[in-house]
N, C-alpha and C positions, 0 to 999 in steps of 0.2 A: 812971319808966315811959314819961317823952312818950320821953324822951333814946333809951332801949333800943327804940321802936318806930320814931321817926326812923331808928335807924341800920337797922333790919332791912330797912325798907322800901326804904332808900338803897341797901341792899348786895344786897339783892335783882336793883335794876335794873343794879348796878354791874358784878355777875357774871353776868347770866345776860343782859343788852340790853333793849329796848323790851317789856315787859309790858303788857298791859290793866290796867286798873284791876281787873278784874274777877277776873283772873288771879292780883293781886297779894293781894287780897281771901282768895281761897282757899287760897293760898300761907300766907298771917299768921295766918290763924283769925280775922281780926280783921272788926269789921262794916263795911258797904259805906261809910258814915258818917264810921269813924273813918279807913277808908284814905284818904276823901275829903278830909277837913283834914290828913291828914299829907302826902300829895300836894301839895296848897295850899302849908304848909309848908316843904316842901324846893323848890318854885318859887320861893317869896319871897324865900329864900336864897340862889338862883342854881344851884343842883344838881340840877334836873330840870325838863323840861320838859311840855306835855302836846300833844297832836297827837289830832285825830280819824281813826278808823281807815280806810283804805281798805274804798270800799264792797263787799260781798258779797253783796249781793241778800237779806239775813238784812232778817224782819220786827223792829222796834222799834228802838229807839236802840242803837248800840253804844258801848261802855265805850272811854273814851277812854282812847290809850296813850300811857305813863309811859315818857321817855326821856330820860337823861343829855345835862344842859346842856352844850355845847362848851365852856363858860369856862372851868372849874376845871380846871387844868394841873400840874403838877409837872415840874421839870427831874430828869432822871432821868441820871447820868454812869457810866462807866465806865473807869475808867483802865489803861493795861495798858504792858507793856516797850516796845510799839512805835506805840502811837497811845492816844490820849484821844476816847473817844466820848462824845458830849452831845446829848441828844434833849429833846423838850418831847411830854410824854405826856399825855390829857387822861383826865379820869375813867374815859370811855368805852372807853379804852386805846387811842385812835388813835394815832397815832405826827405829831403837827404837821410836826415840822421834826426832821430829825439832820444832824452833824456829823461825822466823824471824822477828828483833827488829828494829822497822823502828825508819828510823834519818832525824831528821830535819837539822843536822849539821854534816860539817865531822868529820867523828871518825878520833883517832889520833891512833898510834900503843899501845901507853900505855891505850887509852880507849878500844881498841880491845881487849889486854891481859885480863885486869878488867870485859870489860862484859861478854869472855867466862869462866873466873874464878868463876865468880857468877853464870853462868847459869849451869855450871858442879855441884858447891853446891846446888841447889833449884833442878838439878835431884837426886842428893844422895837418898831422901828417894822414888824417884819412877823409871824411866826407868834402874836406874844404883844402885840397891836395892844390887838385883841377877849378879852385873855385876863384871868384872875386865877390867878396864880404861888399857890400854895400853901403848896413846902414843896419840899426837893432832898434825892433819896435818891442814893445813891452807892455800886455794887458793889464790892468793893473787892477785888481777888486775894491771899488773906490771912485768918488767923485773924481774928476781930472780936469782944471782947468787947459780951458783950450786955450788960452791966448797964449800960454809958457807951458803946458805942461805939469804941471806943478799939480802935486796928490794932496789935494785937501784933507783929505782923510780914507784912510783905509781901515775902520773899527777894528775891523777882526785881526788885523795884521800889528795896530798900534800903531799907525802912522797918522803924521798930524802933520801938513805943512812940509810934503818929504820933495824935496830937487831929488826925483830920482835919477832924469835926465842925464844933467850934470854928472854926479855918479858915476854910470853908465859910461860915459862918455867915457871921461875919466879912467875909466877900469879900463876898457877896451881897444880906445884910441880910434874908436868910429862913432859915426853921430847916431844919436839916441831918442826917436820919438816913442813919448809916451801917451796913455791910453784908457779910457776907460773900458774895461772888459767886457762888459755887456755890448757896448757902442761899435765897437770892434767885432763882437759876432757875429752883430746885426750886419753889418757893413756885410761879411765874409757869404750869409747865408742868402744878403739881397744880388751880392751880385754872382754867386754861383751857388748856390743851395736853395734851401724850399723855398725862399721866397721871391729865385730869381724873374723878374719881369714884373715883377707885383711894383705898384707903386706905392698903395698905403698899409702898412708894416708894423704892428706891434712885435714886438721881440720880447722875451723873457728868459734870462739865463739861471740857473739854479747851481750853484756850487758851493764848495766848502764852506767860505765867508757868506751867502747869503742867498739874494735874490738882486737882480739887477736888470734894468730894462733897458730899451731903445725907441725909439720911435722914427719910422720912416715915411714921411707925407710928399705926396706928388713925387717920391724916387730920390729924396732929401732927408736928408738925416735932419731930424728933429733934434737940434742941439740944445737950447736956449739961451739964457743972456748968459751964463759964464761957463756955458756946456755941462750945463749939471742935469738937464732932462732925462727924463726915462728912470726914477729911482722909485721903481714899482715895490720893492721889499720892505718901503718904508710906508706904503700905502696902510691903510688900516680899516679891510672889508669887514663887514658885520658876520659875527660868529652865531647861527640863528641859533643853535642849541649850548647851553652850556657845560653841558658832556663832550661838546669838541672844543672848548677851549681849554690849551695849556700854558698860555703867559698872560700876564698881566700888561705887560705891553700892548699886547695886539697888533701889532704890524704883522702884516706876511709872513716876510720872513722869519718874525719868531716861532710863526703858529704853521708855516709849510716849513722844514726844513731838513736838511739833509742829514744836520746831526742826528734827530729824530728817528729819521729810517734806520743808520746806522746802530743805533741803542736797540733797536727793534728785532733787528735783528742779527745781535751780537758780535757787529765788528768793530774794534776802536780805528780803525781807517781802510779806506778802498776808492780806487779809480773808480773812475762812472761805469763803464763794464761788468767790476768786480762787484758791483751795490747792487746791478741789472740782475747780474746773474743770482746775486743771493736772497732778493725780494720774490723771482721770478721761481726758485726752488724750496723756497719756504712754505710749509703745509702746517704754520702757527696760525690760530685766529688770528690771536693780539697784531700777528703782521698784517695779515688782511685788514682789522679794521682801522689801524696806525694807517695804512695807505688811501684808504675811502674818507676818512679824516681829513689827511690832505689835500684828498680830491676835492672834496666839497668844498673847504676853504679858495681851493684856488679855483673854483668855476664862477665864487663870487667876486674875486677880485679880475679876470677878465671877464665880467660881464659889465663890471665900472670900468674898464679900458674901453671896450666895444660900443657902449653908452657915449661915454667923453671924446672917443678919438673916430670914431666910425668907419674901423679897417676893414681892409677887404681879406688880409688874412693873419693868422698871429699864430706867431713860431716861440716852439717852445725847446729849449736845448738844456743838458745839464740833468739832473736830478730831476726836475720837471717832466722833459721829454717820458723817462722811466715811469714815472708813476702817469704821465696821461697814456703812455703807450700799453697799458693794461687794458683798457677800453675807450678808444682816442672817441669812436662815434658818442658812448654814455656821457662823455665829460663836452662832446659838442653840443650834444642836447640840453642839458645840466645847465651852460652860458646860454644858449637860447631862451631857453626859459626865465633866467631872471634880466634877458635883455630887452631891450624896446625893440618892437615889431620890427621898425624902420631899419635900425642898424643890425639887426641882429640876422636879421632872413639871408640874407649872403654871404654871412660870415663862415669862414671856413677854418680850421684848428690844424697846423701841420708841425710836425715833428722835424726837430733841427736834421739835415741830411749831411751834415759835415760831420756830425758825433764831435767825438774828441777833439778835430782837428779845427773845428770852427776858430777858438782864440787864436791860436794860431795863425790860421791863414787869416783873419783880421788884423791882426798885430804886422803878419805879413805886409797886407796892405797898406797900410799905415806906413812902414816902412821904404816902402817902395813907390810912395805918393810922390817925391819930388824927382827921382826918378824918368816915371812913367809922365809929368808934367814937361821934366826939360830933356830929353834925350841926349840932346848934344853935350852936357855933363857927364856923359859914361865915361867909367873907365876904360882906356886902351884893352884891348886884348892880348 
């Protein structure tokens, strides 16, 4: 019972920021008493701090507010075809320090291990001074079994069958939960981004290696039998005109893709910002009709999501977000229209609000899952 009130109270301030005491009290159901020693508690452990509250002219004492200790950090990575990003995330979901180490070459699992190994050393003496390292989650662009971890496959990266985990581990000397990237967004965006409080959730993520999805039903992450759900890039929607088809494949993600944009318009690589900004300044046709291209393809394949899954809202992050956020209302009408009446009339299209930082604080989470579970495992302070 302490274990299960510790972590409520933990998670409480974890998702929602600085609570009253008093706040938290009526929040738990629990008496003013017992939130008072569990408070104490997770102080002593280094996971929450307390602070009296800015004055308001209110007669009597006021309830002193409960706020996430800066220390407890997790390195949070994301590897992809064209760079390796590595952040130091704290409880709180700050964002300390990022990195992103661009490659001319694909990284392998054991150069993934090695460069987050070294970059967690070269933070030692600055973001991670004052800090306590946790635990290192890791998005990974690829199937991911949930029972171990274990990367069935990352195409784009070459990986088959990769213990990144292990690895990780290994390089670092902290433990290493891995992750499907998409699964991990969704996670990040349902419980603080666009689709926080939504219960049923399509997610679509658009990045270097592809297209990758999630699924959120009743506020449950839609896993499946060996957590491989959500791999919408591999879907294969109808191409009505054959002037927008350019693979013979037909999956999604051959026919929406971000390489594409990038050919479009003349970069051989760029963060999601740098692709925004140079689609959003470009006065080519060929750009304009490369991106309406896009569009159409993908209003057909969430209009088979919306069909099959009958969500209340569907987030799009990544490369994605950029080309629906050219005219987010066109492309909601665009799925309505080849939706069923039933599912499609309250369907609403929202654009990732974490931007960049979505993998991240997923992978975050992820990380800080056993954590935010058992409190009484903290590290000392």
């Amino acid at each position: 019972m302490r274990e299960a009130n510790l972590s409520h109270v933990l998670r409480l301030v974890h998702l929602d920021g600085p609570l009253s005491r008093a706040v938290i009290t009526a929040r738990t159901g629990l008496n003013r008493s017992t939130v008072g020693d569990l408070v104490t508690q997770l102080a002593g452990a280094g996971l929450v701090l307390e602070r009296e509250p800015a004055a308001q002219g209110r007669v009597g004492r006021p309830s002193p507010v409960v706020e996430i200790d800066p220390r407890p950090v997790v390195i949070a990575a994301n590897p992809e075809v064209d760079a390796l990003t590595v952040a130091v995330v704290g409880l709180d979901r700050g964002i300390r320090a990022r990195v992103r180490i661009e490659r001319d070459s694909l990284l392998t699992p054991t150069e993934t291990a090695r460069l987050i190994a070294t970059q967690i050393a070269g933070w030692r003496a600055g973001p991670l001074a004052d800090a306590h390292p946790v635990s290192i989650g890791v998005a990974v662009p690829g199937p991911v079994r949930a029972a171990d971890g274990l990367v069935r496959a990352a195409p784009h990266l070459g990986w088959a069958d990769a213990a990144l985990g292990p690895l990780v581990a290994e390089a670092t000397k902290l433990p290493a939960v891995i992750g499907n990237d998409a699964n991990l967004g969704a996670v990040a965006e349902h419980l603080f981004g666009a689709a926080r409080g939504v219960d049923d959730v399509v997610y679509l993520n658009g990045g270097a290696s592809g297209i990758g999805g999630a699924i959120i039903v009743g506020g449950r992450a839609l896993t499946g039998a060996g957590g491989y759900a959500g791999e919408f890039g591999q879907s294969r929607p109808a191409v009505e005109s054959d002037a927008d088809r350019r693979s013979a494949v037909g999956t999604l993600e051959d026919e929406v893709s971000r390489r594409r944009l990038l050919d479009a318009v003349g970069l051989r690589a760029a963060d999601e910002p740098e692709l925004a900004d140079a689609l959003a300044a470009s006065t080519d046709p060929a750009v304009a009709d490369e991106v309406g291209r896009q569009r159409r393809i993908l209003a057909t394949a969430l209009a088979n999501a919306v069909n099959g899954l009958n969500p209340s809202v569907v987030v799009l992050g990544g490369f994605l977000a950029t080309i629906a956020g050219q005219d987010l209302p066109g492309l909601l009408a665009d799925v309505r229209a080849q939706s069923m009446p039933t599912s499609g009339e309250g369907i609403d299209i929202r654009l990732a609000t974490l931007a960049g930082d979505r993998l991240l604080i997923g992978a975050a989470e992820a990380a800080f899952a056993d954590l935010l579970r058992d409190p009484t495992a903290a590290l000392a302070p």
